[in-house]
PyMOL CGO cylinders between C-alpha atoms (Angstrom):
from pymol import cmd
from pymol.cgo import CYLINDER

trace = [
    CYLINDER, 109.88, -9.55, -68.54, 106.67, -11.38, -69.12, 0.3, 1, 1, 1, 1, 1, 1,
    CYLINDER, 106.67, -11.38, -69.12, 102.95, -9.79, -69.70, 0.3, 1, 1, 1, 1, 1, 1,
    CYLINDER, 102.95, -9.79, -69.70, 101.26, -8.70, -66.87, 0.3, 1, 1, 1, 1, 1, 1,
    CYLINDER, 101.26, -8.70, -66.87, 98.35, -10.97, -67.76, 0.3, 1, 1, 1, 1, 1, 1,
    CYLINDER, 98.35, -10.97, -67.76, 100.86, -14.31, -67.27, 0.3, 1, 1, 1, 1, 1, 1,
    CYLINDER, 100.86, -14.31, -67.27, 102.66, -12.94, -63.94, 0.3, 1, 1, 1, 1, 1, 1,
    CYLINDER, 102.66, -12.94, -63.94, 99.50, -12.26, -62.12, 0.3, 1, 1, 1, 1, 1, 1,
    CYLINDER, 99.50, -12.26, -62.12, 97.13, -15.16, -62.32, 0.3, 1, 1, 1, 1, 1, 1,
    CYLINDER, 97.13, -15.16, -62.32, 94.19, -14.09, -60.08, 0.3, 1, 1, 1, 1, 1, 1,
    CYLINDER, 94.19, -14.09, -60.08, 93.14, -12.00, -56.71, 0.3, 1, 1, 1, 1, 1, 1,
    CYLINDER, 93.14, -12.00, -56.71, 92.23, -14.27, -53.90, 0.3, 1, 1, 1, 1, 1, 1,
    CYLINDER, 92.23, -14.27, -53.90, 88.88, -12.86, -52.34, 0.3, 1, 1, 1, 1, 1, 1,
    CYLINDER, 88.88, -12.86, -52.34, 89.34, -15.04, -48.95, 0.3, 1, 1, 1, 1, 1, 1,
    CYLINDER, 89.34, -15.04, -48.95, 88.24, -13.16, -45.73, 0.3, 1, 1, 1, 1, 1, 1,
    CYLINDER, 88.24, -13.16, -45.73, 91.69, -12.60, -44.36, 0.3, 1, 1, 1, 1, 1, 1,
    CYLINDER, 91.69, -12.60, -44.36, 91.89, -10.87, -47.97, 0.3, 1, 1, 1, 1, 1, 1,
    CYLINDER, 91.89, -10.87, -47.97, 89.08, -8.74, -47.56, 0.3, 1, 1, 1, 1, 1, 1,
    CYLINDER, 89.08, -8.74, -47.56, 90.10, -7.67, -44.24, 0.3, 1, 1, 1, 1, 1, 1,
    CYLINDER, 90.10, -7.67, -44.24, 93.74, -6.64, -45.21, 0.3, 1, 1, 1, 1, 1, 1,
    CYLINDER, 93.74, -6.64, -45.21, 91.88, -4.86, -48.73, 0.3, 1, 1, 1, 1, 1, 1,
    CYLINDER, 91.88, -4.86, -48.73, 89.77, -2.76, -46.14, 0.3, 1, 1, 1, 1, 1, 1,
    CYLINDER, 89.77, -2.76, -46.14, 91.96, -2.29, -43.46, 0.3, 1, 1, 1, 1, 1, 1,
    CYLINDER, 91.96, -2.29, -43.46, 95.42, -2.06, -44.46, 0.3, 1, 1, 1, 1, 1, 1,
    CYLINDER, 95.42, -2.06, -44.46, 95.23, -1.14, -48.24, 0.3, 1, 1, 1, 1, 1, 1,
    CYLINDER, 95.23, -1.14, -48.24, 96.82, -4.43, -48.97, 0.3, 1, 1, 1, 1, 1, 1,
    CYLINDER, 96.82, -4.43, -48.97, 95.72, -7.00, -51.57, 0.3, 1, 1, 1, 1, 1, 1,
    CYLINDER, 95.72, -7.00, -51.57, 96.49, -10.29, -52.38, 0.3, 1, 1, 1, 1, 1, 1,
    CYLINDER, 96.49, -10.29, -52.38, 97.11, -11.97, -55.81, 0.3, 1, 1, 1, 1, 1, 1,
    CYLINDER, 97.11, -11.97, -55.81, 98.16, -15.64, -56.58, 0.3, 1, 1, 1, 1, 1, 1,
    CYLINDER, 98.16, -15.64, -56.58, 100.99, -15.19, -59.14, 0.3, 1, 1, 1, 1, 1, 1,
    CYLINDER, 100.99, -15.19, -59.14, 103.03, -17.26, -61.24, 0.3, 1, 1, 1, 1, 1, 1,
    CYLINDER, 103.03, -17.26, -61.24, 105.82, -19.46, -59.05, 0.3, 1, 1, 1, 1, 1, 1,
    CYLINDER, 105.82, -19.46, -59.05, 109.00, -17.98, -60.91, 0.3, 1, 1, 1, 1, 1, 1,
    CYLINDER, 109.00, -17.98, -60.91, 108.07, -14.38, -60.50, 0.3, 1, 1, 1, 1, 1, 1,
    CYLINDER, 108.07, -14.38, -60.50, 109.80, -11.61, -58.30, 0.3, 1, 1, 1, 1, 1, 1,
    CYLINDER, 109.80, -11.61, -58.30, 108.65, -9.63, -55.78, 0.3, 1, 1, 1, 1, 1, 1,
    CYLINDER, 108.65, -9.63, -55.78, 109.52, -6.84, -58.50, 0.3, 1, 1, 1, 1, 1, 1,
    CYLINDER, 109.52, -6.84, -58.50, 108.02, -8.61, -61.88, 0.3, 1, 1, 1, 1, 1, 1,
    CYLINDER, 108.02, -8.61, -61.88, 104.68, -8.49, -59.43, 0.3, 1, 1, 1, 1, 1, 1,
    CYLINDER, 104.68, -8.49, -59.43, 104.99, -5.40, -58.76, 0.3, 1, 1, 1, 1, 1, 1,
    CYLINDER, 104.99, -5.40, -58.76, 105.74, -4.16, -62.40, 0.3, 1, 1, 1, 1, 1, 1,
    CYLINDER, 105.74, -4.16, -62.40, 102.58, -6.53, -63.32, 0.3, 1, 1, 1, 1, 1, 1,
    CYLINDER, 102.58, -6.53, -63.32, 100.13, -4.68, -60.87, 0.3, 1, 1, 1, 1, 1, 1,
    CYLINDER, 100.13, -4.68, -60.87, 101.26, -1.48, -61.66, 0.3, 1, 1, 1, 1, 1, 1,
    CYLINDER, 101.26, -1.48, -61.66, 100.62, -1.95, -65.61, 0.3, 1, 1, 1, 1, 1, 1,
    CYLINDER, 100.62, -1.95, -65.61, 97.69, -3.87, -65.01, 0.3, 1, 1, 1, 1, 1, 1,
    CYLINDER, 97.69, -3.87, -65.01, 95.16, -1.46, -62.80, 0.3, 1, 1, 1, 1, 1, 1,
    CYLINDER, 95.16, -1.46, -62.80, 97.54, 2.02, -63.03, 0.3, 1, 1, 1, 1, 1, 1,
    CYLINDER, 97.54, 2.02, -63.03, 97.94, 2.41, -59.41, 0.3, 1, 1, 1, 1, 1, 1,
    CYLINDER, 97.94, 2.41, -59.41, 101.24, 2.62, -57.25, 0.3, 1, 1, 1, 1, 1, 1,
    CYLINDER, 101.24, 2.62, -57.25, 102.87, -0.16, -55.49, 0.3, 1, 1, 1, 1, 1, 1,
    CYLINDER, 102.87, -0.16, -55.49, 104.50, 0.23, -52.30, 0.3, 1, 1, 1, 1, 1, 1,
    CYLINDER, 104.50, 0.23, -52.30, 105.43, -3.30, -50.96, 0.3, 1, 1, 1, 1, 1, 1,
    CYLINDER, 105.43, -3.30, -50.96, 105.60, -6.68, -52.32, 0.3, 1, 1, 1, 1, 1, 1,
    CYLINDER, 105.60, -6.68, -52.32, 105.82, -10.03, -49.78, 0.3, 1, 1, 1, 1, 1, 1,
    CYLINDER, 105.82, -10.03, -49.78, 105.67, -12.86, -51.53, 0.3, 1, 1, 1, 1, 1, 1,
    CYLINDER, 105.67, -12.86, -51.53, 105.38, -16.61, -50.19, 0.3, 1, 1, 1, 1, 1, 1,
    CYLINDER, 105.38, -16.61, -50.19, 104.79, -20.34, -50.75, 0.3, 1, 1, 1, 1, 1, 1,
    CYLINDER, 104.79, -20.34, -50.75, 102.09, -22.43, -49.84, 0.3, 1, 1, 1, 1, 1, 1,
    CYLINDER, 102.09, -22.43, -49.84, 103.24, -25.87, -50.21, 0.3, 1, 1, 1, 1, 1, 1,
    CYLINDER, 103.24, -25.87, -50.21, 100.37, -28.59, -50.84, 0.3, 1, 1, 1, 1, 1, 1,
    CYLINDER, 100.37, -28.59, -50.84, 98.27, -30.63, -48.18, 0.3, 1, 1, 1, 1, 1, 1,
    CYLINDER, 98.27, -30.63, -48.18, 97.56, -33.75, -48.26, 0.3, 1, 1, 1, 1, 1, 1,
    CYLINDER, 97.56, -33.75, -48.26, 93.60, -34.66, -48.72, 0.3, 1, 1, 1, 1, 1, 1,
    CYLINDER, 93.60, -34.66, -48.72, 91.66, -37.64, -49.02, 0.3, 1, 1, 1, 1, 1, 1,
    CYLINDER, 91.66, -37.64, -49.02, 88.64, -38.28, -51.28, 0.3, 1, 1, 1, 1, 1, 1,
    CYLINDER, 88.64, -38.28, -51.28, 85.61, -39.86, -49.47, 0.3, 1, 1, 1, 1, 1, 1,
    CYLINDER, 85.61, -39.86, -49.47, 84.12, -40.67, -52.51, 0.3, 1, 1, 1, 1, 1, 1,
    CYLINDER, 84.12, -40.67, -52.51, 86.91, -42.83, -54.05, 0.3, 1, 1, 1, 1, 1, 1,
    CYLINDER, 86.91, -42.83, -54.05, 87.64, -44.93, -50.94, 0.3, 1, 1, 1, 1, 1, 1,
    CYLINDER, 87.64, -44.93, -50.94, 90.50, -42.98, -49.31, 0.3, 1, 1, 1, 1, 1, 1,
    CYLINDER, 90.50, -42.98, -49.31, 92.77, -42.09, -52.76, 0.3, 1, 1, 1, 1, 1, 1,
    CYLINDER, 92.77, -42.09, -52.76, 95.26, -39.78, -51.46, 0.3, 1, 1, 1, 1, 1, 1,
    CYLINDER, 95.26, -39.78, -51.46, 95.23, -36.21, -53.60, 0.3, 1, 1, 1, 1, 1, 1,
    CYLINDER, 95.23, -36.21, -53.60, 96.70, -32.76, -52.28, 0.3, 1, 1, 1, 1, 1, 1,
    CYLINDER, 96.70, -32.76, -52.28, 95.44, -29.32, -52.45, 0.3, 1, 1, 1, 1, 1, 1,
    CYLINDER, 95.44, -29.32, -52.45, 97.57, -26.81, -55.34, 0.3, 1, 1, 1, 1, 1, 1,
    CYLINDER, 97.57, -26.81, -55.34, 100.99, -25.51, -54.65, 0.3, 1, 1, 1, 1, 1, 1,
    CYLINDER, 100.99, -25.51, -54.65, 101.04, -21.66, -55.50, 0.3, 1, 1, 1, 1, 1, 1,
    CYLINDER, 101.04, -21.66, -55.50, 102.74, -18.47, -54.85, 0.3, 1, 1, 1, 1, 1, 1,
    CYLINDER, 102.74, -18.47, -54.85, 101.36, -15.24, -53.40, 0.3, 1, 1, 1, 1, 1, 1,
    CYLINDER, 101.36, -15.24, -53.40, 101.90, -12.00, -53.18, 0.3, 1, 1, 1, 1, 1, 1,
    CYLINDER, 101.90, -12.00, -53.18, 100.41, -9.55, -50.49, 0.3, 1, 1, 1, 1, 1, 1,
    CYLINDER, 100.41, -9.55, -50.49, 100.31, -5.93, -52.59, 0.3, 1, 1, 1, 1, 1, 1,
    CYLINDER, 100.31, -5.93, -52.59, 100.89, -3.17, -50.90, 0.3, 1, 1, 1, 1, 1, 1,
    CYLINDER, 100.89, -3.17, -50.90, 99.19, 0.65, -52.46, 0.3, 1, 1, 1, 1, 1, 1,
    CYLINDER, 99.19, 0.65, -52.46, 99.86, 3.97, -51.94, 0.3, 1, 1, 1, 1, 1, 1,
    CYLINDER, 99.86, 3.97, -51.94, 97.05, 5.74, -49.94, 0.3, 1, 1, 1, 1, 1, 1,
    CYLINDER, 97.05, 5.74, -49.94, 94.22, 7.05, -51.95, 0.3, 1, 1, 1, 1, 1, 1,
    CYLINDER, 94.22, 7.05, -51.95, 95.01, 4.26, -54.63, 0.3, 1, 1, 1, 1, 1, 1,
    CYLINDER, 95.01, 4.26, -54.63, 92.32, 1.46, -54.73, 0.3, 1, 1, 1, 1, 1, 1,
    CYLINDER, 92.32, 1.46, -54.73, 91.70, -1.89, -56.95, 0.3, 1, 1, 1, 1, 1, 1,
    CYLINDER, 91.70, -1.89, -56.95, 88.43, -2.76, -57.39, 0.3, 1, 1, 1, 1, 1, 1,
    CYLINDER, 88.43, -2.76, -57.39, 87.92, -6.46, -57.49, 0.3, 1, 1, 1, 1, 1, 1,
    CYLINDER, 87.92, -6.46, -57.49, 84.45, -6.93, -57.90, 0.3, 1, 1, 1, 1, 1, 1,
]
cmd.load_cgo(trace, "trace")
C-alpha cells in the first residue's frame, strides 16, 4: 500500500464541498487515479485519526477550453479522481 501522503493529494474546498462538509459529514479529496475506494479510506484514516464510513469515488474526465490570449489554442481542464469521504458522527476534519 502506498503512504497516505501520495494516495490523497488534496481536499477540494468548492461550495458543493462545503455544503456536503456541513451538512452531511461528508468531505471530498482529489486522490491519486489508481487508488481504491479502500487505499482512500486507509489514507484518511491514518492521515487525520478519524473513522471512515463510506468511500464513492469517481472520474472527471477533461474539458475542452480555449485560450483567448493565444488565438484560440485548444487546451483542456485536468483529469482527476475523487473521492466523497464519508465520517462517523462526532468525527470532524478540519480543513482550514
Amino acid at each position: 500500500m502506498k503512504e497516505s501522503v501520495s494516495i490523497i493529494k488534496e481536499a477540494l474546498l468548492t461550495e458543493k464541498a462545503t455544503t456536503l462538509s456541513a451538512n452531511y459529514n461528508q468531505y471530498v479529496f482529489s486522490v491519486d487515479m489508481k487508488a481504491t475506494k479502500r487505499n482512500v479510506k486507509d489514507a484518511v484514516e491514518q492521515a487525520f485519526g478519524i473513522t471512515v464510513l463510506n468511500v464513492n469515488t469517481f472520474i472527471v474526465k477533461p474539458k475542452s477550453k480555449r485560450d483567448r490570449m493565444r488565438r484560440n489554442k485548444l487546451g483542456h481542464t485536468a483529469h482527476i479522481k475523487k473521492a466523497i469521504v464519508k465520517l462517523k458522527s462526532g468525527d470532524a476534519i478540519d480543513l482550514a
